[in-house]
N, C-alpha and C positions, 0 to 999 in steps of 0.2 A: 770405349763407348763411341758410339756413330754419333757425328753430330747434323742435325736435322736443318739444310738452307731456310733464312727467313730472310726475305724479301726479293727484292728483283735482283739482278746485276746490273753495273754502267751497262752494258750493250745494252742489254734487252729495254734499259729506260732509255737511251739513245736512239732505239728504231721506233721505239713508240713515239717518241717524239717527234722523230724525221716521219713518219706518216702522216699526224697530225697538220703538221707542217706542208703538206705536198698538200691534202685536202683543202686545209685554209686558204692554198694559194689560187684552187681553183674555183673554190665555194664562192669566196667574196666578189671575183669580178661577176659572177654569173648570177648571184643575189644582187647585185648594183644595176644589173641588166633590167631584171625582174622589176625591180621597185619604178625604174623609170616606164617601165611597156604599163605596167599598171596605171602610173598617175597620166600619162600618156590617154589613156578610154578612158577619160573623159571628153576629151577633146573629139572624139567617137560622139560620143553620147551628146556634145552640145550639137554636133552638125545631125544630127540624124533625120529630125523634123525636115532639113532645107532635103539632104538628100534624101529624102522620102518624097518630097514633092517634087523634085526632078523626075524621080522613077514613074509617079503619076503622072506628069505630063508628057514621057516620053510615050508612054503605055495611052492615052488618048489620042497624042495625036500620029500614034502607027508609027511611031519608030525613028521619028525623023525628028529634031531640033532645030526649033529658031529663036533667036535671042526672046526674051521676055522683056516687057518693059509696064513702066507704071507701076498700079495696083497688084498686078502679080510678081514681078519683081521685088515691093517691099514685102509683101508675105511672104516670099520663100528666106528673104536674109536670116541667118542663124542669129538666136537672143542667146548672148551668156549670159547666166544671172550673175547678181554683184557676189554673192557669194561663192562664188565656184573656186575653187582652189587652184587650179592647175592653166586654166582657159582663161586668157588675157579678155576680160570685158572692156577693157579701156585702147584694145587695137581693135579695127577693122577686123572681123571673124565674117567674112563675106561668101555668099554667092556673086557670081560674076554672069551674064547675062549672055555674054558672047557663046561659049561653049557649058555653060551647064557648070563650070569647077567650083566647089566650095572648101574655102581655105579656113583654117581657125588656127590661132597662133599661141604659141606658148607665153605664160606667168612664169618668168626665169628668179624675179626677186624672193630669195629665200625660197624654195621650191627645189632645189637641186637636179633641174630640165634643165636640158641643151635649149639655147636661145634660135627660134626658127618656127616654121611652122609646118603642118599636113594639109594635103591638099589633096581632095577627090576629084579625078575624072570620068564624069560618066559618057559612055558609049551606048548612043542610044538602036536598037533595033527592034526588029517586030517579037522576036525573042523573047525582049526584055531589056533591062539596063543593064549592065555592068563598068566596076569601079575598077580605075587606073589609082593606086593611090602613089604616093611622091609627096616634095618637100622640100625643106632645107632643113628637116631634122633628118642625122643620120638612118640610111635606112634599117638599121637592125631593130629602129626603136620604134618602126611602119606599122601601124594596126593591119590583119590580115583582110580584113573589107573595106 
């Protein structure tokens, strides 16, 4: 009488497991990646208001910038609300008057962010604005606008 294989062999459960194994090695840094760019836009989303009125002002007065002061000045500063998870409301999250740059810094306390912050720079032309953006968060973790 023939007798009929049931179940795997060691190898065959050995290579399943080494695959498994190569996968997990590469999934997890690259889901660690993901989870930080995520919580990261926010920090997007609080500056957008300030860099939205940069882009207006560049866009009025033809392409050219000069420092702001006063009254427009405090309305362009970015507000993080108290509740934001990620966007430090207890640091400085500024426009800076000189060049147009608006910084917002990271909530590192229990949060699992690199301690630093993102900073746009806008280049003003007849064109339009565009954003330089930079940091002292690593840049892999750079919002792409």
């Amino acid at each position: 009488m023939k007798k009929v294989q049931q179940g795997f062999t060691l190898i065959e459960l050995m290579i399943v497991v080494a695959i498994i194994g190569i996968l997990a090695a590469v999934a997890i840094p690259a889901y660690t990646d993901y989870t930080i760019k995520s919580k990261l836009s926010e920090l997007t989303s609080v500056t957008s208001p300030a860099r939205t009125a940069v882009g207006v002002y560049c866009s009025d007065v033809g392409g050219t910038w000069a420092a702001l002061t006063g009254a427009s000045l405090a309305a362009a500063q970015p507000t993080v609300p108290a509740a934001a998870k990620y966007a430090d409301p207890a640091v400085a999250n500024t426009f800076t008057s000189a060049g147009g740059v608006v910084t917002a810094t990271t909530k590192t306390t229990g949060t699992g962010l690199p301690a630093g912050n993102i900073t746009w720079t806008p280049a003003c032309s007849a064109a339009g604005t565009t954003w330089t953006v930079g940091g002292s968060i690593p840049s892999k973790y750079w919002p792409k606008s």
